[in-house]
N, C-alpha and C positions, 0 to 999 in steps of 0.2 A: 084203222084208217087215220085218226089222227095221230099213232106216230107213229106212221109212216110221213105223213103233211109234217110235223115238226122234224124229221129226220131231213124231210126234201128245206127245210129251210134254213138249219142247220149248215146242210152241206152247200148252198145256196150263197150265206154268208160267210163259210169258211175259202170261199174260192174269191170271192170277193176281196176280203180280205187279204188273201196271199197275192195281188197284184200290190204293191207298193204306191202308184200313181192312182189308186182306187178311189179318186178323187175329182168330186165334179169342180173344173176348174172357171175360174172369173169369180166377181162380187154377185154375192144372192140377188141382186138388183140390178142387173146386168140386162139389157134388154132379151140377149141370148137365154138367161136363165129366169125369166119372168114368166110366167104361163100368161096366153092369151086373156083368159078369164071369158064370162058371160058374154054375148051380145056386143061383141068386137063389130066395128062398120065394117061393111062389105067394100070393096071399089066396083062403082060404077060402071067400070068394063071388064069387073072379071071375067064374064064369059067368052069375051073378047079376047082378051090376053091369053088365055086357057086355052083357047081355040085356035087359036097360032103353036102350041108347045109340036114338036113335031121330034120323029124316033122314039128309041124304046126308051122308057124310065127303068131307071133300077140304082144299082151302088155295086162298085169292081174294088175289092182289096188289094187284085192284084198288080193294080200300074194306078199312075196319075193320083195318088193316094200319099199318106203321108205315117213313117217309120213314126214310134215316140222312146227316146229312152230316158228311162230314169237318173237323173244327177243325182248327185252330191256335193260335199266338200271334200269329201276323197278321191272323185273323179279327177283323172290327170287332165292337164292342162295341153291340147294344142295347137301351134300356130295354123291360123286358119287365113290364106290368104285372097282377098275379096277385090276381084278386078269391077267390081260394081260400086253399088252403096249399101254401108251398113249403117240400120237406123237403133239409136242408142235411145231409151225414152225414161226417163229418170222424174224425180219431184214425185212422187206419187201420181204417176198420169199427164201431167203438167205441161212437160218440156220435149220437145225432140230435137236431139242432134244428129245431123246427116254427115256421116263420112265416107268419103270418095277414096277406091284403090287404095286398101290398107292391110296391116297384117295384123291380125290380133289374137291373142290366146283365147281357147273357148272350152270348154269342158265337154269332152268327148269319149264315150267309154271305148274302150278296147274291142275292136270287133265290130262297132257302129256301120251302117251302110245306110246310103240314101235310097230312098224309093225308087223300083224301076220305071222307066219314062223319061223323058227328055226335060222333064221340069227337075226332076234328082231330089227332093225335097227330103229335110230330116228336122226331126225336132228332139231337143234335149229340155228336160224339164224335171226342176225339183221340185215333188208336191208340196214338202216343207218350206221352204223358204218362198214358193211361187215363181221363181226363176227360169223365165222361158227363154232360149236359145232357139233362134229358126234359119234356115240356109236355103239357098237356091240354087240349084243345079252345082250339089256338091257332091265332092267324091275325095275318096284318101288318096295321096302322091304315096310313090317308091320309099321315100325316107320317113312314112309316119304324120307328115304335115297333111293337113287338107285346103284342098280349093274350094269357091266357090263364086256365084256371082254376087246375088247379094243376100243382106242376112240383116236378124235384129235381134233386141233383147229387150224383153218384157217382162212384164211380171203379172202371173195369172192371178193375183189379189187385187188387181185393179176390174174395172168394167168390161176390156176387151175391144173396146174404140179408142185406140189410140191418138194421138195429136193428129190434124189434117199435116199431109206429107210422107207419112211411114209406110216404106215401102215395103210390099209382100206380096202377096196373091191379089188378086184384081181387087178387090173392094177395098184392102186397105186394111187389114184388120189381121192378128195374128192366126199363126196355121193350127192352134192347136183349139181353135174355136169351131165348137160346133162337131168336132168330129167324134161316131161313131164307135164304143169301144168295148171292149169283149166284155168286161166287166160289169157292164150295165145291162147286158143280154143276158148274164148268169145272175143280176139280183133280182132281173124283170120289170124294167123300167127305164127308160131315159128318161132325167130330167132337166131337156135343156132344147132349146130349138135345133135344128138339126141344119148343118151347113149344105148348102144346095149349087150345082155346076148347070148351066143349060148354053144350047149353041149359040144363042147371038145376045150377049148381055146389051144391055141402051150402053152408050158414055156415060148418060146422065146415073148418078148416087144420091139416095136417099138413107138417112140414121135406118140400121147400125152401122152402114158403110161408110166408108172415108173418103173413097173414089171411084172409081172406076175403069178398068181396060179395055169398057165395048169399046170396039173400030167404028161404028159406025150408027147413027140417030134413025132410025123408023118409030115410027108412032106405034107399033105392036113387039118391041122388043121392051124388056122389063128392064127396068132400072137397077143396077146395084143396091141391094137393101131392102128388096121387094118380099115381101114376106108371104108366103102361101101355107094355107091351111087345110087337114083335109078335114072334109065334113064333119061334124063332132056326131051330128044326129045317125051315122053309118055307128052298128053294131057287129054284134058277131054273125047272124047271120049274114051280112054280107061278104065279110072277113071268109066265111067258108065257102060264099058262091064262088070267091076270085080263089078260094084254097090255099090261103095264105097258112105257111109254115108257123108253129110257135115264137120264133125268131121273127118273122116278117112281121108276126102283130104285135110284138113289143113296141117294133118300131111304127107301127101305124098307129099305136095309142098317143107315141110322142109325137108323129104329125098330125093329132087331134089335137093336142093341149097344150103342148111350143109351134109347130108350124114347122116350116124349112124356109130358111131365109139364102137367099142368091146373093152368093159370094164369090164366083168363080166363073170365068167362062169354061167350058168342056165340047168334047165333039156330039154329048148328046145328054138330055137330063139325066142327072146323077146325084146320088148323095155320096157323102164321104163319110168312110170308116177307116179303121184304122190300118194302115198297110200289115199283108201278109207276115212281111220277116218279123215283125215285134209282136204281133196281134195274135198269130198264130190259130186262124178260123179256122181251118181245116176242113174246108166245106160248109160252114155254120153259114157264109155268105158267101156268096159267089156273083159273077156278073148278070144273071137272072133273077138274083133276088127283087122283089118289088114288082118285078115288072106286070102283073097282072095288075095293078092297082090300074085304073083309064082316069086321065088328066082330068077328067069332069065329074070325078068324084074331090077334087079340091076344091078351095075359093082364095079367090085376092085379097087382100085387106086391102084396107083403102089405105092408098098410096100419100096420101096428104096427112095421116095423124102422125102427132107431135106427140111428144112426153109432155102432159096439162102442163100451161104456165103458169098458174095461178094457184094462190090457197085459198082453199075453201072458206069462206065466211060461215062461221058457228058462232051457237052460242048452244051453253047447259040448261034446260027449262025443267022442270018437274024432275029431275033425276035422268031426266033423256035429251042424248047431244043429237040438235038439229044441225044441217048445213045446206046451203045453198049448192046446187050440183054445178061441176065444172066442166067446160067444153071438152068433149074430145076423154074424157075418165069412164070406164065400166066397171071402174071398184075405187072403195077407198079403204086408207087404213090409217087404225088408231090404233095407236100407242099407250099402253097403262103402265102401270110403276113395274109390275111383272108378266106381262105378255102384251103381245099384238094379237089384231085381228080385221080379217078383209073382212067389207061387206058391198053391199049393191049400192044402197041407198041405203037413207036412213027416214028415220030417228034408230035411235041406237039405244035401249036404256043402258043405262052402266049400275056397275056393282054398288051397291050401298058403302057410302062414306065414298066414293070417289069425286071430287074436285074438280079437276086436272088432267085433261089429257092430251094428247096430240093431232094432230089429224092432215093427211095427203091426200090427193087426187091421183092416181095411177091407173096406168093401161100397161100394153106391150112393150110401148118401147122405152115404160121410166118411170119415176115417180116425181112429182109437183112440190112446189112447193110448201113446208108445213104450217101447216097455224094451229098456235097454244090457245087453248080451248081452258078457261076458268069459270068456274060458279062464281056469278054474283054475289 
């Protein structure tokens, strides 16, 4: 038995690996890639909001979904012409600049196609360099150039919140965030909140959004940014009342421990994975996936928490770092000369002969600011 267990893990990782973009993309500290942690706040009308979710849940590879292919610096160059805007965003995160109807060179491999659906979506992306390239409603012309409306370039070494203004999919935030991809179904695990489509998004945006496309303000439509969890306390035997596939519960583990955060409006809840032509599911997902899960097996976060403003007030007493707890934090973390480590609360002893260390407030959607923590 176990090796056959190390043979399946093996093979596990060798498929992993032969994807090239096998690569969870954004900064570790990316709200997207932060785990909820402990005793996250509920919102006050979750069951309110829930209770409004209406049609089937699930996730469609095959339309309204988005292509990904791998760049390089070998990939050929070309003109890509954008009767919209394309958002440029440079400085390390910093800066965005908006250009109107232009033609620009882009790195697009041979063969490339956009997503089927009227949104046409494609993404180019080099894991190495972090180089993201995204279009809208694009497609190849007769001569080899492509069109499209509009488009940006990012870089998945940043956070994944772009400057207020960058235009893309409704929340503002780029397309390669959040999405579902074979590779993480074949290591058995997603580690990252998982991007979410529902019918009637608010106008209103809350972090990790930027904006938002709802049409229209009701007091039971969720905000861009709104983060939904499912139950953490649901185990496996529930997982088999609803008969959920091996595939489906990867992904129910990741909307235990990231959530789905709504990023998109759709004609019905949906998660995104990676389109059919690059992804190559083959059935592994389909438009029925998920959909036994019922809406009231999640919860709301609470719609008002911030990434903590504040550093913790410490000090080192007996060999153990106390701190005063900070609004709105369910963990914190310290920093030593060679590792970190989250914890709840504290006091915290530390290693013998240590000094010196650091220490943040963090939740879902950030970390706070630090305080250097010295022995008297």
């Amino acid at each position: 038995m176990k090796a056959v267990f190390g043979a399946l893990l093996l093979a596990v990782s060798t498929l992993a690996q032969a994807d090239p973009t096998a690569v969870r993309p954004y900064h570790p500290d990316s709200p997207w890639n932060l785990p909820i942690g402990e005793s996250p706040k509920i919102d006050r009308n979750s069951a309110f909001y829930l209770d409004q979710m209406s049609g089937v849940f699930g996730i469609d590879p095959n339309q309204y979904t988005l292509p990904v292919y791998r760049i390089d610096a070998d990939t050929p160059m070309k003109p890509v012409h954008l009767s919209g805007v394309f958002s440029q965003v440079t400085n390390d995160n910093r800066d965005l600049t908006l250009i109107k109807r232009t033609t620009l060179e882009a790195p697009l491999p041979d063969g490339a196609r956009a997503a089927k659906g009227s949104d046409g979506q494609i993404v180019l992306w080099d894991p190495v360099s972090g180089d993201e390239w995204g279009f809208w409603q694009a497609r190849e012309r007769a001569d080899g150039s492509w069109e499209a409306v509009n488009g940006y370039r990012y870089n998945t070494r940043w956070s994944g919140i772009p400057p207020s203004g960058f235009i893309s999919r409704g929340a503002g935030v780029p397309y390669l965030i959040g999405l579902v991809r074979p590779w993480e179904i074949r290591q058995g695990h997603i580690d990252h909140a998982i991007a979410l489509g529902i019918n009637y998004p608010n106008p209103v945006h809350i972090a990790p959004a930027t904006k938002s496309d709802g049409k229209r303000f009701e007091p039971h439509y969720l905000p861009m940014g709104a983060r939904l969890q499912l139950d953490p306390n649901l185990g496996e035997a529930d997982f088999d009342r609803w008969q959920l596939t091996a595939t489906e519960r990867i992904i129910a583990r990741a909307l235990q421990r990231y959530g789905m955060i709504l990023i998109d409006g759709s004609g019905h809840p949906k998660l995104y994975a990676e389109f059919e032509g690059t992804a190559h599911w083959n059935g592994e997902l389909h438009k029925r996936t998920l959909r036994r899960i019922p809406y009231q097996a999640f919860r709301l976060l609470d719609l008002t928490t911030q990434t903590p403003q504040v550093a913790p007030e410490a000090r080192i007493e007996q060999g153990q770092l106390h701190w005063q707890a900070v609004d709105g934090a369910n963990r914190y973390r310290i920093w030593f000369d060679d590792h970190t480590e989250e914890v709840e609360r504290g006091p915290v002893a530390l290693p013998a002969g240590v000094k010196q260390v650091r220490l943040a407030a963090l939740n879902h959607q950030g970390i706070g600011p630090v305080t250097e923590v010295t022995q008297p």
